[in-house]
N, C-alpha and C positions, 0 to 999 in steps of 0.2 A: 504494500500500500504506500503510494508517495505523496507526502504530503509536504512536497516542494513547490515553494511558489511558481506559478506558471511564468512565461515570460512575461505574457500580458499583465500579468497581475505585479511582477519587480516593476517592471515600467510604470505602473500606478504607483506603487509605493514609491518610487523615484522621484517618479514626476512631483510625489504630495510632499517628500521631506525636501524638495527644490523649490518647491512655492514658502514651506514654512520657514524657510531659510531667513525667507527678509523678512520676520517676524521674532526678534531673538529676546532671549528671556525676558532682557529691560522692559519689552514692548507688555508682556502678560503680567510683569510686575506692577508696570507704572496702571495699568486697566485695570488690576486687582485693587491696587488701593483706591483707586477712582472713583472706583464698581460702577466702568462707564463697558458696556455694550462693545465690543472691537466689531467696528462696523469696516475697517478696513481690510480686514482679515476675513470676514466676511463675502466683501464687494471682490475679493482677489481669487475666494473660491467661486463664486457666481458666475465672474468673466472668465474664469476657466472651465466651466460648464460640469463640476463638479458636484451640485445640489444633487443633482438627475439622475445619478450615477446607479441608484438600483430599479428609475425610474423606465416605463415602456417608453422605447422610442419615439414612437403613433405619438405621443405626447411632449417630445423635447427632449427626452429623457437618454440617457447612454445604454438602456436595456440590461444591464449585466446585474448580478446576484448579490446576493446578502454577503457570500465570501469575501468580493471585490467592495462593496462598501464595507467589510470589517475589516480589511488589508488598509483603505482609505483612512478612516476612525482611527483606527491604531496608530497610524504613523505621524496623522496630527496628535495626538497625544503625548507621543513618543520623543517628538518634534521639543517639545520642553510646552509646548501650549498645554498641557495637560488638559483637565478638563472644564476649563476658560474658555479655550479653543472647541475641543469635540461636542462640548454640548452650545454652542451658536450655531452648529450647524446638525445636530443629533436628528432635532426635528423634521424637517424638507427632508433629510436623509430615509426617516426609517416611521415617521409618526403618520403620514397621508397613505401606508398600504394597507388599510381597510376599503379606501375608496379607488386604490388600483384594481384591489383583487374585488371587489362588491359594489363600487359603482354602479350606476346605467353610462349608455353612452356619452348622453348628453353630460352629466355628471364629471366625468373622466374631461369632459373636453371644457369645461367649465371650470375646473378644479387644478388641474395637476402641470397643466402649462404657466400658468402663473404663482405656480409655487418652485417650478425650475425654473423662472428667471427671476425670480426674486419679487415679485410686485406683492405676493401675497406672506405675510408672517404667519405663521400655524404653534398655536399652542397647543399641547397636550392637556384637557380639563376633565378627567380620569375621578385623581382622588379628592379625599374626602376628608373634615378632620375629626368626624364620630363612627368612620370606616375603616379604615386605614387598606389593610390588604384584602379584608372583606367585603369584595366589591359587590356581591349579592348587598348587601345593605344599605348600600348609598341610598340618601335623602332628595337626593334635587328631583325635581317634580316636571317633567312633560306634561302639561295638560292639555288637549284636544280645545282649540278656538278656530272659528274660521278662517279656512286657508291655512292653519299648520298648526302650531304647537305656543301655547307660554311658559314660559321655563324658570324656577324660582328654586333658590338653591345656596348652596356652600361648596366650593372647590378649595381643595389645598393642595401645595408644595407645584405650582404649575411656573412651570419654567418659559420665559421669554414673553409672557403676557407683557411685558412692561412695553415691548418694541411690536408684539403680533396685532393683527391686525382680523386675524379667523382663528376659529379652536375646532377643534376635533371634541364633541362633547359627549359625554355619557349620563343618561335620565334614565328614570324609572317610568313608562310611560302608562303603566299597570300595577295601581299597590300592590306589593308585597304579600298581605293577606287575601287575595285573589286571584294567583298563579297557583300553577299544579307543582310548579318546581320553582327553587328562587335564581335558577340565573335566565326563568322567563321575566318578561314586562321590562326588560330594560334594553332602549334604544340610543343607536347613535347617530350625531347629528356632525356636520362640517357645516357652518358657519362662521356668520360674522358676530366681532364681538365687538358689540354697542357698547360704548364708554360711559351713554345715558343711562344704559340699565344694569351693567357691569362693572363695578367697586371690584379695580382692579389695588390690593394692600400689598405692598413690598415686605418679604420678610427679611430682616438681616440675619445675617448667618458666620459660620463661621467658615468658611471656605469658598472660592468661585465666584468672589462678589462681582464678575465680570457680568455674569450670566445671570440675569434676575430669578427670585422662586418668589411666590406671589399666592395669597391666598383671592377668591375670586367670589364675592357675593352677588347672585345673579338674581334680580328682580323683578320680572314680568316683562320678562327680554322676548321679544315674537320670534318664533322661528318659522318661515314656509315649512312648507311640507314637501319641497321639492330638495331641500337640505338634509332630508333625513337619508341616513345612508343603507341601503338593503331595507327587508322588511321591520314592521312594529314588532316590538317586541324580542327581537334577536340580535341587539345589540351586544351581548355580553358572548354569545356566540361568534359573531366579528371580529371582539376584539381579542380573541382566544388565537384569533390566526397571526396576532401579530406579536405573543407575547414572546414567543421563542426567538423570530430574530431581532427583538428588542434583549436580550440576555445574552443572544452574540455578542452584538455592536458595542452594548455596557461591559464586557468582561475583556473585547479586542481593545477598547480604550484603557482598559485598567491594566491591561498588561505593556502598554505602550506607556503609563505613566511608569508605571515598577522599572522598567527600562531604562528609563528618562533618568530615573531616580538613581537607579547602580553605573549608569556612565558617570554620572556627577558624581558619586561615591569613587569611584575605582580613580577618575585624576587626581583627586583631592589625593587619596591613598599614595599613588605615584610622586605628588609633588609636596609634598606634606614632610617636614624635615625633623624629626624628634629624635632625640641622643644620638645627632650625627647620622641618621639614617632614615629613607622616606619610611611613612607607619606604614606603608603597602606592604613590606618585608615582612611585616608580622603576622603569622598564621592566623593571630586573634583578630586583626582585621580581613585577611585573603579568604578564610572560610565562610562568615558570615557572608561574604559577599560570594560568592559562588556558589553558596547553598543558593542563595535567591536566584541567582541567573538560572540555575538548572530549574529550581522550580517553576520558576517565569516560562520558560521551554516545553518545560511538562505541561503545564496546564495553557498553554498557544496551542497545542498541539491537540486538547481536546476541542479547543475553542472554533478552531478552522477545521474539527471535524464533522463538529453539530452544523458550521454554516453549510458545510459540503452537502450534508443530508438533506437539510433545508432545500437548496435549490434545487435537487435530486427530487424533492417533493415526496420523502421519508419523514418517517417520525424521527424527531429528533429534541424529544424532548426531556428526556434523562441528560444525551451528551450535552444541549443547550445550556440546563441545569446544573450540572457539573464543570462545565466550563465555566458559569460565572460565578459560583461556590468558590473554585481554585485560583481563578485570576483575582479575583476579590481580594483573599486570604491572602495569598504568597504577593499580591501588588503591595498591599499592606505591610508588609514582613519585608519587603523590600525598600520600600520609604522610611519605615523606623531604623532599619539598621543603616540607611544612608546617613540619619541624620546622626545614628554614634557615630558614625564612622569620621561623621566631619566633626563631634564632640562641640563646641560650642558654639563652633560656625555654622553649624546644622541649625542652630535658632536664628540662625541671622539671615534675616531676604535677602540677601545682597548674594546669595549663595544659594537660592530656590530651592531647595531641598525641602526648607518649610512648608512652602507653597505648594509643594508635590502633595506632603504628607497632608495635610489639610484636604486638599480637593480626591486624597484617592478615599478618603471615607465615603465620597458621595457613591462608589460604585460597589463598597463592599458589603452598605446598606440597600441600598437604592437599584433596582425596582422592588426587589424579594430579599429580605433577608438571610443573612447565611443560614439560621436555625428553621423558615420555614421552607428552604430548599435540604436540610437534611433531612426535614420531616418527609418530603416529597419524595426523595429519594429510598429511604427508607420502606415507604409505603410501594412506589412502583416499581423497583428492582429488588431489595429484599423479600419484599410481601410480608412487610407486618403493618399489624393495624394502624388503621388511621387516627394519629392522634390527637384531631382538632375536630 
């Protein structure tokens, strides 16, 4: 089994660490303290027609798969933009194929040309904050009015609302106590998000301040009915098609910061001069850091397994899952021990390493938790009981 990048696919990764080139640490520093939006880095993937990249052609798009955008993702991360850089662009990448794959026609030609050239912003308006992974329970409310839907609601931790301009939204359009099953009655919508009836609240956080998270209170917001994507009621169905290669993309990033993070470790080690000798020489720095590189390897390699499955149109949601379980964990192990390795200077921005370890929490958390992908794990390759 070879699971050597194709040409096509070096040539990607090439071309994306020769674009991030003139984007150098300063650049994601000085936007991290700003927590200004890098609309430059941005407009540089756009004019290089990179948004589209997993996108159908028919539509502007570069047609090619999840793999070739988690080869893309990774290497801007990898890049040192960690994830500052991968999530300005995560969305147009990987958040509109509900409405690739379950569009109408009209829909697709409506929708997904003007999110590859950039006119259209897309947030993700998913979660919830009395929900959290238990998406059967969300509150926000679809209610049937003339001509389509009112929408009245709570969203949380939604990324780039501050700059999008549409959301990808998920409602219950069927109470809960009136389905046979609970991930029926819940629909999704791509729309516009009205600033009049959407309280769009910035959260401060601790990491990625580039990239805004936003809680989202939605008030008697109109939605046609020609915005709703597939049928009523099988929203949560749709978005099932997109969780897996949303757990690539999040785990090829995280392994592309862990990266980022032991290159900056291993000069520092080289050039580093303590009792007349660089600390690279000392095993109690050299192991640390090659435990991580291997492991970093390890789990790449189930990472670009799951995508391979993926676009093979395989189940691949165990390797999905374990891929982002491992890149998660060993990205994480590889950004703290950068920062001993640099010992004091590892707290100092001036030295990014900080900056690494900060934003790779968002992927070792975020979409799934490592505990409820052991549980899943657990459950569909062991076969023990479900424990929630």
């Amino acid at each position: 089994m070879d699971h050597a990048l194709t040409a096509d696919q070096q040539s990607i990764r090439d071309a994306i660490l020769k674009l991030c080139a003139g984007f150098p640490d300063e650049y994601w520093l000085q936007h991290d303290r700003d927590a200004a939006f890098p609309q430059e880095f941005f407009r540089a993937l756009l004019d290089g027609g990179w948004l589209g990249i997993a996108m159908p052609a028919a539509y502007g798009g570069s047609g090619l798969g999840i793999t070739e955008a988690a080869v893309m993702m990774q290497a801007i991360a990898e890049s040192g933009a960690g994830m500052s850089g991968a999530s300005s662009v995560h969305i147009p990448v990987f958040s509109v194929q509900p409405v690739v794959l379950f569009g109408t026609g009209a829909q697709k030609e409506r929708i997904l040309p003007a999110v590859v050239r950039g006119e259209d912003r897309v947030c993700f308006a998913v979660t919830e904050p009395n929900a959290g992974l238990n998406t059967t329970e969300i509150k926000t409310r679809a209610e049937r009015c003339e001509g389509g839907y009112r929408v009245n609601g709570e969203k949380i931790w939604i990324s780039t609302a501050q700059v999008a301009n549409k959301m990808l939204l998920l409602a219950r359009t069927t109470p809960l106590d009136q389905v046979k099953r609970k991930t029926d009655g819940l629909s999704l919508f791509y729309t516009s998000l009205d600033r009049s009836k959407v309280e769009v609240r910035l959260i401060h956080k601790m990491g990625r301040h580039a990239v805004d998270s936003n809680m989202l209170f939605i008030q008697d917001l109109r939605v046609p009915e020609e915005d709703r994507i597939g049928a009523e009621g099988e929203g949560f169905r749709l978005l099932l098609h997109g969780l897996n290669p949303e757990r690539v993309l999040v785990a090829a990033e995280a392994i592309g910061i862990g990266r980022a993070a032991i290159t900056r470790a291993a000069s520092y080690a080289r050039e580093r001069i303590v009792f007349n000798r660089p600390i690279g020489m000392n095993q109690g720095i050299q192991h640390p850091l090659a435990k991580c590189w291997a492991q970093l390897e390890a789990a790449n390699l189930m990472v670009m397994k799951a995508a391979q499955l993926f676009d093979q149109g395989l189940d691949c949601g165990v390797e999905a899952n374990a891929g982002k379980y491992l890149a998660g964990e060993f990205a994480f192990e590889a950004c703290h021990t950068a920062m001993l390795t640099l010992g004091g200077m590892g707290y100092a921005q001036e030295f990014h390493v900080e900056r690494l370890l900060r934003e790779v929490l968002i992927p070792r958390i975020a979409p799934v938790t490592p505990h409820m992908i052991l549980n899943f794990l657990a459950e569909k390759v062991l076969g023990l009981p479900k424990s929630y």
